[in-house]
DRENLUMFI-757538 format. One record per residue (C-alpha): residue in one letter; residue number from 0; x, y, z. Coordinates in Angstrom, 3 decimals, padded with zeros to 6 digits, always signed. Example, Ala and Ser with C-alpha at 12.3 -4.5 7.8 and 13.67 -1.06 7.14 Angstrom:
BEGIN
<rec A 0 <+012.300 -004.500 +007.800>>;
<rec S 1 <+013.670 -001.060 +007.140>>;
! end
This chain:
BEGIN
<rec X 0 <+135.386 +115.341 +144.052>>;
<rec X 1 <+131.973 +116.911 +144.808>>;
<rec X 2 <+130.996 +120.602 +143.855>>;
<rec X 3 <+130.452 +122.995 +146.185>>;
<rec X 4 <+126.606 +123.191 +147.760>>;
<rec X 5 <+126.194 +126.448 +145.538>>;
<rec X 6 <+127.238 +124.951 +142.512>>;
<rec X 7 <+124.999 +121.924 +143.285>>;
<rec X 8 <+121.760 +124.053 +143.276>>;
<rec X 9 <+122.407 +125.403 +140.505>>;
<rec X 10 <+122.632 +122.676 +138.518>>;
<rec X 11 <+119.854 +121.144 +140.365>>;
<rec X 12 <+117.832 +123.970 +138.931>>;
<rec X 13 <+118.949 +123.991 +135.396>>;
<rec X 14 <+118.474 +119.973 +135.193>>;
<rec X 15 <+115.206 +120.541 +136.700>>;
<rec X 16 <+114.299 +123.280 +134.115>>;
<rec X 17 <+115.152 +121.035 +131.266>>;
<rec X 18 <+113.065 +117.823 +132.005>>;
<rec X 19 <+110.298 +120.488 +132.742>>;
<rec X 20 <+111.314 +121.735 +128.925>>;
<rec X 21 <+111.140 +118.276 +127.651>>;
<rec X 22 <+107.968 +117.355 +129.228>>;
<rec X 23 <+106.283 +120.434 +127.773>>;
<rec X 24 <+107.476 +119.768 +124.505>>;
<rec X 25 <+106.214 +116.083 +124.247>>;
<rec X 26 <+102.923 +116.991 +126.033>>;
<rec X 27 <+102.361 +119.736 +123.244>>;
<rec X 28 <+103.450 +117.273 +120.080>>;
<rec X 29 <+101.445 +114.559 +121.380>>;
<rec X 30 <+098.420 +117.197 +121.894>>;
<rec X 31 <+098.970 +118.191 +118.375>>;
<rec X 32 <+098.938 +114.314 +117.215>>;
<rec X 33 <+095.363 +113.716 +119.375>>;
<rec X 34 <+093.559 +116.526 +117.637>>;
<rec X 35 <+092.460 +116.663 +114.375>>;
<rec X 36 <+093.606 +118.859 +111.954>>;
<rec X 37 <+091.309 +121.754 +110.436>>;
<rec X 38 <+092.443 +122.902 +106.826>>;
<rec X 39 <+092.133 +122.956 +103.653>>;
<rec X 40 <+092.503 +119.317 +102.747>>;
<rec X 41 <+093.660 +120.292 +099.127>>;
<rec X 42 <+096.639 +117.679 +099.700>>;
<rec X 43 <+094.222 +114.821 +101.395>>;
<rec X 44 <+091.856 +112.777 +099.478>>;
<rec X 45 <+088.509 +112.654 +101.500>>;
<rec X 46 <+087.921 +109.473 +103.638>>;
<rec X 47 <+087.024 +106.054 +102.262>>;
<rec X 48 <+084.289 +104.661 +104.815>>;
<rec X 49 <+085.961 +101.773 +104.096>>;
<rec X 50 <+088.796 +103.011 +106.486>>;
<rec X 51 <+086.286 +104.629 +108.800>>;
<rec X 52 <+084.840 +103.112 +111.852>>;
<rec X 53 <+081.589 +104.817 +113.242>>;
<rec X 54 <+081.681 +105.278 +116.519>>;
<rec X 55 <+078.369 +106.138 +119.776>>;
<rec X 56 <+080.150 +108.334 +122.247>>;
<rec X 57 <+078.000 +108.376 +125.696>>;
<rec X 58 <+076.508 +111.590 +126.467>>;
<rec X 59 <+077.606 +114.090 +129.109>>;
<rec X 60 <+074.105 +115.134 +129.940>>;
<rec X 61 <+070.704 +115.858 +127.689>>;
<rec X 62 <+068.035 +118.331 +127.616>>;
<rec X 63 <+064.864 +117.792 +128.789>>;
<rec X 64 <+062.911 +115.507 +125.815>>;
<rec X 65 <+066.070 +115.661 +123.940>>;
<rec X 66 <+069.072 +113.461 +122.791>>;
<rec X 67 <+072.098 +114.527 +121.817>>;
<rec X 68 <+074.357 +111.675 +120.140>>;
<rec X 69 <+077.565 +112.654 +119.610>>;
<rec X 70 <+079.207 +110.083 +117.298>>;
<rec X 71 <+082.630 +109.833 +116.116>>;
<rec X 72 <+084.416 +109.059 +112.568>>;
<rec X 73 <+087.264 +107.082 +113.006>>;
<rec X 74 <+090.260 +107.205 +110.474>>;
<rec X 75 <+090.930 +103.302 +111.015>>;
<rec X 76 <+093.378 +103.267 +107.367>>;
<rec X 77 <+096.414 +103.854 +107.067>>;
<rec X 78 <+096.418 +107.368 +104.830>>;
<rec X 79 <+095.411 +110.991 +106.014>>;
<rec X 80 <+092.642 +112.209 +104.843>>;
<rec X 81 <+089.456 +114.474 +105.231>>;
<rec X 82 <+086.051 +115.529 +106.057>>;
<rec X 83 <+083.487 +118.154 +105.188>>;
<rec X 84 <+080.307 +118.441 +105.476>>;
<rec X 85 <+076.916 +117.004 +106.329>>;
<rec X 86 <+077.076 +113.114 +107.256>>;
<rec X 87 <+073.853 +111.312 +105.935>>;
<rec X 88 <+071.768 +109.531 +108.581>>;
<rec X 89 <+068.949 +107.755 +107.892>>;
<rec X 90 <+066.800 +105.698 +110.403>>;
<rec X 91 <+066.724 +102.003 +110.772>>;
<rec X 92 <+063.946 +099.552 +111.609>>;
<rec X 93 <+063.957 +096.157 +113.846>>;
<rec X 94 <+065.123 +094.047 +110.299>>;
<rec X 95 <+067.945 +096.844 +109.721>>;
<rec X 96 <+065.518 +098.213 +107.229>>;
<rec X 97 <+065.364 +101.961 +106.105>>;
<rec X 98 <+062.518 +103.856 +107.621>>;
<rec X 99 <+060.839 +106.637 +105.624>>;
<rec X 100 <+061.370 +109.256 +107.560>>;
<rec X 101 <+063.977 +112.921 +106.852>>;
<rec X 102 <+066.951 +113.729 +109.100>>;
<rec X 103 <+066.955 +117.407 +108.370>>;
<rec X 104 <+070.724 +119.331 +108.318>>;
<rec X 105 <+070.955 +121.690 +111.194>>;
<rec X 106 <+072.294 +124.733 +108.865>>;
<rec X 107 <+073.942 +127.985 +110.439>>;
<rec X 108 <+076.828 +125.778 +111.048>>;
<rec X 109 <+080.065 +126.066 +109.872>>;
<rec X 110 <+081.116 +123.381 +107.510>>;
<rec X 111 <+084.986 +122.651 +108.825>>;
<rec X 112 <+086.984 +120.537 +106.681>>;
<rec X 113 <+088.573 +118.311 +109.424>>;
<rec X 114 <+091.895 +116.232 +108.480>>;
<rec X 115 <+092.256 +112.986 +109.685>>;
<rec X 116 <+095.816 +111.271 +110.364>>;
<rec X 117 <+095.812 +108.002 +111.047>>;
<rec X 118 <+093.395 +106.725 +114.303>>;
<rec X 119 <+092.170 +110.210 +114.624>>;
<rec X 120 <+088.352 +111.168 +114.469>>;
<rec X 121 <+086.026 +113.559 +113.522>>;
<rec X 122 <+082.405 +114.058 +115.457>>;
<rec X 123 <+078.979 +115.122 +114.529>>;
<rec X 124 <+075.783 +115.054 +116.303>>;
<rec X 125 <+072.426 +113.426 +115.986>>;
<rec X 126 <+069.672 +114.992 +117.132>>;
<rec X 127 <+065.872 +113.837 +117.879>>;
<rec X 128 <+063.383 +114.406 +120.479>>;
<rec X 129 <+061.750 +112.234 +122.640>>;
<rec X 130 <+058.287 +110.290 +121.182>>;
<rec X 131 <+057.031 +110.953 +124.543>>;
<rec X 132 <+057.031 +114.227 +123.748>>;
<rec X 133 <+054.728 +114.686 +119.880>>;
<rec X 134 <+051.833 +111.944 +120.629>>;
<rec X 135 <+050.275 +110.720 +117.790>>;
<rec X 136 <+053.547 +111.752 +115.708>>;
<rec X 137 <+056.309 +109.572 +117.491>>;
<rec X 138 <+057.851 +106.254 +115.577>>;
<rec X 139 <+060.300 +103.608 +116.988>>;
<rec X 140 <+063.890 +102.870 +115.448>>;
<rec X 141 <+066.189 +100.840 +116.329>>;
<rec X 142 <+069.340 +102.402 +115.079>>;
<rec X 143 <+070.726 +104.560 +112.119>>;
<rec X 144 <+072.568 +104.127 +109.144>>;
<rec X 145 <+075.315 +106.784 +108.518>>;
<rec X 146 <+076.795 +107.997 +104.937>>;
<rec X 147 <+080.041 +109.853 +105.631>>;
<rec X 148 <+079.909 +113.151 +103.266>>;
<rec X 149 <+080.396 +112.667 +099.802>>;
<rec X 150 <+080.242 +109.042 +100.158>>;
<rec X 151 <+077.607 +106.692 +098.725>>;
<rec X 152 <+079.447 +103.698 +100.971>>;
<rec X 153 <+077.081 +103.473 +104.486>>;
<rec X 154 <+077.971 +102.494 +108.222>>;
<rec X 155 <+075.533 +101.346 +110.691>>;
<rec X 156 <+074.940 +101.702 +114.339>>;
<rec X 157 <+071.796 +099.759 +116.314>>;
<rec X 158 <+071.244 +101.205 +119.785>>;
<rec X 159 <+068.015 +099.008 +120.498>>;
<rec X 160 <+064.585 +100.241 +119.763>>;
<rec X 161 <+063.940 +104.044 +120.934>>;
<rec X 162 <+061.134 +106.100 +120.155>>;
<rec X 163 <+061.216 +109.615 +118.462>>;
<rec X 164 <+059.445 +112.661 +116.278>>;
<rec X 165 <+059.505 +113.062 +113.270>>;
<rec X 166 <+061.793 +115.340 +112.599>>;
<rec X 167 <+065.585 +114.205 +113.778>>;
<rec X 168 <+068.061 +116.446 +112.831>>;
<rec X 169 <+072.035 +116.007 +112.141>>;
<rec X 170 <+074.574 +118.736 +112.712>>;
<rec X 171 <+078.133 +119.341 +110.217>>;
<rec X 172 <+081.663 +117.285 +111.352>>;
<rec X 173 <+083.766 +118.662 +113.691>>;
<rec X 174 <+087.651 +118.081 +114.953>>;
<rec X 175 <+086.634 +117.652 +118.914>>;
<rec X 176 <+083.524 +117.009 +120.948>>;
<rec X 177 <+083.438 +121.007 +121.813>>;
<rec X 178 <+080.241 +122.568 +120.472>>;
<rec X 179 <+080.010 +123.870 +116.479>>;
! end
């Protein structure tokens, strides 16, 4: 026996409406689940780097003489946990050496204590300008070496050999790529 065609539509319409409900509801949780967290981290211990991975994310653009690396802390254990702060980054030679040289904090920033579940990340910037640009006060490097804040434990990332200033700089961890 089949409904009548009014009947139809409106069930048509309230089926509709549903899946529409549904598919909201899972695009919104599994929003929730990509983006980090930003409290008070009371409940998390901070992040071993032993269960971070350090990530280069390539850039979207860069200012004239200028580079901009956003990089990425990976949660990679199994736990929650947190981030706040200043990451360490020091500069490394051709050997994987340490070069003698000060990655200054970029302060005015807000230091966000970002929670991390599982696979989730937190970014921060590194910041230098182009040798080409301070002759006579330009070095090479050929990647950095990262300490994740309040951790004595390092990470490394090589890039190949790139020249800069002398006076990098490294901005606070954030929950997304979006500007501090």
């Amino acid at each position: 026996m089949s409904l009548p065609a009014r009947q139809r539509s409106g069930v048509n319409k309230r089926l509709v409406a549903l899946l529409f409900g549904v598919a909201s509801a899972l695009l919104i949780a599994g929003g929730a689940l990509a983006v980090p967290a930003l409290g008070s981290g009371a409940s998390t211990p901070g992040c071993a780097t032993s269960n971070l991975r350090l990530d280069f994310v390539p850039p979207v653009g860069a200012a004239t003489g200028n580079r901009y690396w956003d990089m990425t802390l990976r949660n990679v254990g199994p736990a929650t946990c947190h981030l706040q702060g200043f990451p360490g980054v020091g500069l490394l030679d051709s050997h994987a050496n340490p070069i003698n040289v000060n990655v200054v904090r970029q302060t005015g920033f807000t230091q966000r204590n970002v929670v991390l579940h599982p696979w989730q990340r937190a970014w921060f910037t590194f910041h230098y300008a182009l040798g080409a640009f301070c002759p006579g006060h330009s070095l090479s490097a050929f990647g950095i070496r990262v300490f994740p804040p309040n951790s004595t434990s390092r990470l490394v990332y090589y890039s190949g050999k790139f020249s800069l200033c002398r006076h990098p700089s490294v901005y606070p961890v954030r929950p997304s790529r979006s500007p501090l």
